[in-house]
N, C-alpha and C positions, 0 to 999 in steps of 0.2 A: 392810240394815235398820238404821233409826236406833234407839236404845235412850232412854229418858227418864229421867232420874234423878226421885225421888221417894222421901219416907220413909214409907208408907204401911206398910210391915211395920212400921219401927219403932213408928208409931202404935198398931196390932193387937197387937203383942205387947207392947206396954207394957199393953194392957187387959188382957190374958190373953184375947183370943181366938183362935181358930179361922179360915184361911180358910174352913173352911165359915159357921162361926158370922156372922162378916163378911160375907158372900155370901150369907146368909139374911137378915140386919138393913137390907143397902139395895137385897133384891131383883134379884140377880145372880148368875150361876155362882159354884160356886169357880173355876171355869179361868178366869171375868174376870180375879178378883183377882190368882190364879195373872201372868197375864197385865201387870196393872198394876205390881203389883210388881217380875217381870222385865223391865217397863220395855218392854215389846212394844208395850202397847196404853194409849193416853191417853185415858182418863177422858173421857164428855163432861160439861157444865160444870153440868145434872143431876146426874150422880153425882159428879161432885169436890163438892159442896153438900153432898149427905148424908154425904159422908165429914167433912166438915168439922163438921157440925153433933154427929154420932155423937162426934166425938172431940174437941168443943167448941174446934176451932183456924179460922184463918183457912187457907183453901185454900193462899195461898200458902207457908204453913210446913210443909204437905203434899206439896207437888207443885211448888215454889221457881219460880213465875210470873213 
């Protein structure tokens, strides 16, 4: 299993959110996030958008594209 680096926790916990909270705001499990974070599972390019947009950054300083 390849693993994907990504700062997507640091981004959520910079807001003070919640994986749940997070997984509620762009309509997804928390076990997505769970997921993305641990680097299991890559975002499709849908949800790296709204992650981007939620935390006003470009995807790539999200998810280092």
């Amino acid at each position: 299993m390849t693993l994907t680096k990504n700062n997507l926790r640091s981004f959520r916990e910079k807001e003070g959110l919640s994986q749940e909270k997070l997984a509620d705001k762009v309509s997804v499990t928390r076990q997505t996030i769970i997921s993305i974070e641990g680097g299991r599972y890559v975002p499709s390019l849908e949800l790296a958008l709204k992650f981007a947009k939620l935390f006003k950054c470009k995807v790539e300083d999200m998810f280092g594209v």
